[in-house]
matplotlib code that plots the C-alpha trace (Angstrom):
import matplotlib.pyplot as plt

x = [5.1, 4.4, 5.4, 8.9, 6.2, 4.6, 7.7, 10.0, 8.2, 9.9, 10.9, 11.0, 11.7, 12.2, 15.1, 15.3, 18.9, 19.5, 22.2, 24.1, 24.3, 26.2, 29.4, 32.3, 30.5, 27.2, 25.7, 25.0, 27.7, 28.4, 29.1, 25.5, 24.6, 26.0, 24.2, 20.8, 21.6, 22.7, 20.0, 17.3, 19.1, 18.9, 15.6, 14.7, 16.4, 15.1, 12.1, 12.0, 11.0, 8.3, 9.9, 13.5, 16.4, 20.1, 21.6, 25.2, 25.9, 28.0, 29.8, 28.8, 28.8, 28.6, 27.8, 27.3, 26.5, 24.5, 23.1, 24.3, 21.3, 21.3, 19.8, 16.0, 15.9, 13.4, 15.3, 13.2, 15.2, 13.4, 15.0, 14.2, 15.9, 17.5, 18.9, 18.3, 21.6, 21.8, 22.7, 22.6, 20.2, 21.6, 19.8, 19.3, 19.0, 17.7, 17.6, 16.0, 14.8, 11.3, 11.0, 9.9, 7.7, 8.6, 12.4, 13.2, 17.0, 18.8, 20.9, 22.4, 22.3, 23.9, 23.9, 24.3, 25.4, 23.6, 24.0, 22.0, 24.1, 24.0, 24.4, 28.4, 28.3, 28.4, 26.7, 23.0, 20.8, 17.8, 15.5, 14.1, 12.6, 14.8, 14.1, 11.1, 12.8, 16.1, 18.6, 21.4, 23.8, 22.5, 22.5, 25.7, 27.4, 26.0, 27.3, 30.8, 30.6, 29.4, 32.5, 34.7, 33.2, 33.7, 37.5, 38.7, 37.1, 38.7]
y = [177.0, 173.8, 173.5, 171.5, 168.8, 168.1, 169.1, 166.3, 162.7, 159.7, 157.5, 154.2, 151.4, 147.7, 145.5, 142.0, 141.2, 139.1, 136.5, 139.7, 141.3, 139.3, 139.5, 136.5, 135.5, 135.3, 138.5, 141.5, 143.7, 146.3, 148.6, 147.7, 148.6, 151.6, 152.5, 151.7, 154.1, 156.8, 156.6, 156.4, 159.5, 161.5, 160.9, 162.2, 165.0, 166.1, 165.6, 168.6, 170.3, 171.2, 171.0, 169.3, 171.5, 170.8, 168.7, 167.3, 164.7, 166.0, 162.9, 160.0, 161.2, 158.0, 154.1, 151.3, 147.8, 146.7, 142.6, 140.8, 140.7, 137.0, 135.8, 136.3, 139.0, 141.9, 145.2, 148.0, 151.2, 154.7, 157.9, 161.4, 164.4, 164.9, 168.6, 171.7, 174.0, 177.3, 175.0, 172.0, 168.7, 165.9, 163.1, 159.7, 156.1, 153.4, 149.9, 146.8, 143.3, 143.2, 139.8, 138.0, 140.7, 140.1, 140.6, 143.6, 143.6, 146.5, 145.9, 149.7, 153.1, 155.8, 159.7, 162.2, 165.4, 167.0, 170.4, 172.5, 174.3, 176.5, 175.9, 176.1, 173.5, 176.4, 176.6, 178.2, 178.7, 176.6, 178.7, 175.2, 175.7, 174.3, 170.8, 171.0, 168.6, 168.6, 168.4, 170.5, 167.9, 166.7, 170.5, 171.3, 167.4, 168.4, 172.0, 170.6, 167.9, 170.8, 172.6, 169.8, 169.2, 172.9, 173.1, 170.1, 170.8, 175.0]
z = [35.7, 37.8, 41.0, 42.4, 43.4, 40.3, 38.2, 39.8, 39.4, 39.4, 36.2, 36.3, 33.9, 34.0, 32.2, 31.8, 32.2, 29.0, 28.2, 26.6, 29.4, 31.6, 32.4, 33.3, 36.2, 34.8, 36.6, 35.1, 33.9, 35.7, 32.3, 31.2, 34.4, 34.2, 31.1, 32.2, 35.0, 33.0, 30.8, 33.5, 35.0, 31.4, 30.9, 34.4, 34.0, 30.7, 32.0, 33.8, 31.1, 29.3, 25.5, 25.4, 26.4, 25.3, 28.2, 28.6, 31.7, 33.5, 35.8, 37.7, 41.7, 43.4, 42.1, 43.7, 42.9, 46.1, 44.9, 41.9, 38.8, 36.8, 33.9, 33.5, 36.8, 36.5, 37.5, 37.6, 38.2, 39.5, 38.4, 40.4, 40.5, 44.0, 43.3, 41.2, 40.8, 38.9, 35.5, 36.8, 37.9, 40.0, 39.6, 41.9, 40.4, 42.2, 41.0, 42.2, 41.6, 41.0, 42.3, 44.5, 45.3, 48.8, 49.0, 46.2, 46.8, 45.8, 42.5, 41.9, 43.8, 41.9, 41.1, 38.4, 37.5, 33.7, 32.7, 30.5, 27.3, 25.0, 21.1, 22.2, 24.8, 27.7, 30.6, 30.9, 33.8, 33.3, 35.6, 37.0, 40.9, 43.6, 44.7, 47.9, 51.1, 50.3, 53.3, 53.9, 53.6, 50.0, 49.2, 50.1, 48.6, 45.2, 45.5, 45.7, 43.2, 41.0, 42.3, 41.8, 37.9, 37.1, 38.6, 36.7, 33.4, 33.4]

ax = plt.figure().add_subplot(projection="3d")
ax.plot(x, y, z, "-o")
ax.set_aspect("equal")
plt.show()
């Protein structure tokens, strides 16, 4: 099995925020947004492994809009996995403008919760290794919001 280091890269992919994706005040919409993120955060987290694996999200932890995208902005988002629980991956997106090259505002900061299942939607452990240079404090925040999940949906 690969290591933490080498099992744990970061995604990235770039939109160009189109006409459809605006919203009333002609920046992108923050559902679209959304989506991007949640996608980005999927695909990071299935990537994990070394064959796909059943995997539900779970909830969104935190999101927030940071710097309004317009029409024709380059937003390139990076997706990495930030913690490994027993069934679970909690994932961090990042979003930014690509340009100018010089001033890559933020756009969206956000993170996810995804859960491996069984062919009933249950729970399994998906025997992934724990995430190398994670604080205490990230540890323990994902812990609860897995505490949290698991509370409100019994």
């Amino acid at each position: 099995m690969p290591d933490s280091k080498t099992r744990y890269r970061t995604m990235t992919n770039t939109h160009l925020v189109k006409g459809e994706d605006l919203n009333h005040h002609q920046t992108l919409y923050g559902g679209r947004c959304v989506e991007w993120c949640v996608h980005m955060a999927y695909v990071a987290a299935q990537s994990c492994f070394d064959t796909p694996r059943p995997l539900v999200f779970m909830s969104i932890r935190s999101l927030s809009m940071r710097t309004p995208a317009r029409l024709g902005d380059l937003v390139e988002f990076a997706a990495r996995v930030d913690y490994v629980g027993e069934s679970t991956i909690g994932v961090r997106v990042d979003a930014r403008k690509v340009q100018p090259r010089e001033d890559r505002k933020p756009v969206v900061t956000g993170t996810f919760l995804f859960c491996t299942v069984d062919e009933e939607g249950r729970a399994v452990p998906h025997n992934l290794p724990q995430v190398e240079d994670v604080t205490n404090g990230t540890r323990n925040r994902w812990k609860r919001a897995e505490e949290e999940f698991l509370t409100a949906t019994t």
